[in-house]
C-alpha atoms as an extended CHARMM CRD file, in Angstrom:
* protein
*
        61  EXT
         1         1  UNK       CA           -146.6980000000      110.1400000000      149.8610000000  PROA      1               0.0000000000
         2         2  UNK       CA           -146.7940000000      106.9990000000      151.5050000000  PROA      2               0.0000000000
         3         3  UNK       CA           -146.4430000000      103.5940000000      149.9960000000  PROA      3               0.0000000000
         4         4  UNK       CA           -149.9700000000      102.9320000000      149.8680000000  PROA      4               0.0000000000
         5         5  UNK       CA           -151.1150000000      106.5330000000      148.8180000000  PROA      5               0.0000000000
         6         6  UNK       CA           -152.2850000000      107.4140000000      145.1890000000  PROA      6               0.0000000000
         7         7  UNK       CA           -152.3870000000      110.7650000000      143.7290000000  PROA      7               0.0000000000
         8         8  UNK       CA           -154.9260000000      111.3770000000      141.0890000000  PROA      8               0.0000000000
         9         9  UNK       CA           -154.4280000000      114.6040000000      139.1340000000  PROA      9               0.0000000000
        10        10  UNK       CA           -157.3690000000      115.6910000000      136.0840000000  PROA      10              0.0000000000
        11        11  UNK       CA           -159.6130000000      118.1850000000      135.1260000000  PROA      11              0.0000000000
        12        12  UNK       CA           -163.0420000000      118.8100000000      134.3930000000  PROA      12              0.0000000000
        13        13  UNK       CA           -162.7500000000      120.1130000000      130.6190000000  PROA      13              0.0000000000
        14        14  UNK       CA           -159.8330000000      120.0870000000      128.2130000000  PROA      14              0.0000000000
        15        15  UNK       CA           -158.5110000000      123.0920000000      126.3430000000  PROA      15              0.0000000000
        16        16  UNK       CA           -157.2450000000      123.6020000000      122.9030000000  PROA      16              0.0000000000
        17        17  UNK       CA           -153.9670000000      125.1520000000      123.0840000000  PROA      17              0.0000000000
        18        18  UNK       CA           -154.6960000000      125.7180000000      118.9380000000  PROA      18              0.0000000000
        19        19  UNK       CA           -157.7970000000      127.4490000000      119.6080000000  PROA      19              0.0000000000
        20        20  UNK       CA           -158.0400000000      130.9610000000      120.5090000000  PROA      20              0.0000000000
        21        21  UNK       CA           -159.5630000000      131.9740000000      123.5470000000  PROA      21              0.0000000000
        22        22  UNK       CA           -160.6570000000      130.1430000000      126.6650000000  PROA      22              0.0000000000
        23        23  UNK       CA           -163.5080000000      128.2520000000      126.0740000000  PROA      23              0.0000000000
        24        24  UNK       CA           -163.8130000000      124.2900000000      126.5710000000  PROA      24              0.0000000000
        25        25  UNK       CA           -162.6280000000      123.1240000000      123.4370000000  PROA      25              0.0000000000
        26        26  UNK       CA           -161.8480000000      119.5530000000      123.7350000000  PROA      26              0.0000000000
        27        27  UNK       CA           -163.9070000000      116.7160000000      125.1650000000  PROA      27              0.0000000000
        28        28  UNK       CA           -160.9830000000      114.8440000000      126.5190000000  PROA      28              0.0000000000
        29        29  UNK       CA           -159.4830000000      116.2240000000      129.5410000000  PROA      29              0.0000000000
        30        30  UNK       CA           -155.7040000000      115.2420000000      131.3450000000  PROA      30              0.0000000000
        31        31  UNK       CA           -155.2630000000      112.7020000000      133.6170000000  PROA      31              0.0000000000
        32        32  UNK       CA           -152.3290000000      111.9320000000      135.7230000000  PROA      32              0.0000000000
        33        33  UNK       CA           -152.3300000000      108.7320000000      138.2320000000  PROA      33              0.0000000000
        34        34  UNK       CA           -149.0660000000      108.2640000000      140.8510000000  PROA      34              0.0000000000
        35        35  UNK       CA           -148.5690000000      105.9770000000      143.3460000000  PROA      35              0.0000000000
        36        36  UNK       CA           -145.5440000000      103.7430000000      144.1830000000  PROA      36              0.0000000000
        37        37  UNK       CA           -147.3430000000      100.6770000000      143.9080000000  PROA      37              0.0000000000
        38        38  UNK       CA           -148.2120000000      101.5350000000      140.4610000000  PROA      38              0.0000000000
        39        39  UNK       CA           -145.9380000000      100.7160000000      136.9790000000  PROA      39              0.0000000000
        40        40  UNK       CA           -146.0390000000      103.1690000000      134.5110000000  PROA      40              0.0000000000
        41        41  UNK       CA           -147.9880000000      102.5590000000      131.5560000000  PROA      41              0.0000000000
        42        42  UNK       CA           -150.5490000000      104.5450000000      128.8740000000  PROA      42              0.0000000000
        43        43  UNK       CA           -153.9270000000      103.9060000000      129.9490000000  PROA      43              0.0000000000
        44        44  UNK       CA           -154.7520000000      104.7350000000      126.5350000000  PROA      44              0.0000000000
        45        45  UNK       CA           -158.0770000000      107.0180000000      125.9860000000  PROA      45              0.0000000000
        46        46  UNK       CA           -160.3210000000      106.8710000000      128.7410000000  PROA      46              0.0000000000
        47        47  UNK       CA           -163.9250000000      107.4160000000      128.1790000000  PROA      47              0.0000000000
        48        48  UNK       CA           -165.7820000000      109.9560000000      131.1390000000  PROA      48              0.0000000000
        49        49  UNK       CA           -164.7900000000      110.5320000000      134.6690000000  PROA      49              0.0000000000
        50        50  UNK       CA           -167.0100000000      107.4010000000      135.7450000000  PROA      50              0.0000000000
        51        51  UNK       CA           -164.0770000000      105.2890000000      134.1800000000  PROA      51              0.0000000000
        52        52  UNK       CA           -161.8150000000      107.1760000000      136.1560000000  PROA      52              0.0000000000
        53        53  UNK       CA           -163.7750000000      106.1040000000      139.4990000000  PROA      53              0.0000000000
        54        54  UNK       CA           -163.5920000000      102.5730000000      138.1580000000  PROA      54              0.0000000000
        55        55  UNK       CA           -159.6320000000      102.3330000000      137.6930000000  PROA      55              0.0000000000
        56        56  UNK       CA           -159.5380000000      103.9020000000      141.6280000000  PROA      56              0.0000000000
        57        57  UNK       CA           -162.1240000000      101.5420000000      143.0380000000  PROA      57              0.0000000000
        58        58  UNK       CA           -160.3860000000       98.0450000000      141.2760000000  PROA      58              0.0000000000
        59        59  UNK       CA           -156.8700000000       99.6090000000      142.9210000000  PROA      59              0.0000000000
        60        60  UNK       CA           -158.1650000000      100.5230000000      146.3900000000  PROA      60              0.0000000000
        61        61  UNK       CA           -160.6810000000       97.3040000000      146.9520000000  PROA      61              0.0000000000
């Protein structure tokens, strides 16, 4: 990656590793942000994938 690169790494559903079977269980899903530019911190819960598009848009522009 290059010093201006981010990676962005989620899903679109969350599982319950509690819950038998595979179907959706949770409504949070993972997310994992990288770049060098970045310090690491918890962005805490994050509310839809439209937030997610928000946090990449105030980085980039």
């Amino acid at each position: 990656m290059g010093d201006e690169d981010y990676l962005v790494i989620t899903a679109d559903h969350g599982c319950d590793p509690t819950v038998p079977g595979t179907d959706h269980t949770r409504e949070y899903v993972p997310i994992l942000i990288y770049s060098k530019q970045l310090q690491p911190k918890d962005l805490g819960m994050i509310e839809g994938f439209d937030s997610i598009a928000k946090f990449i848009k105030e980085w980039i522009f």
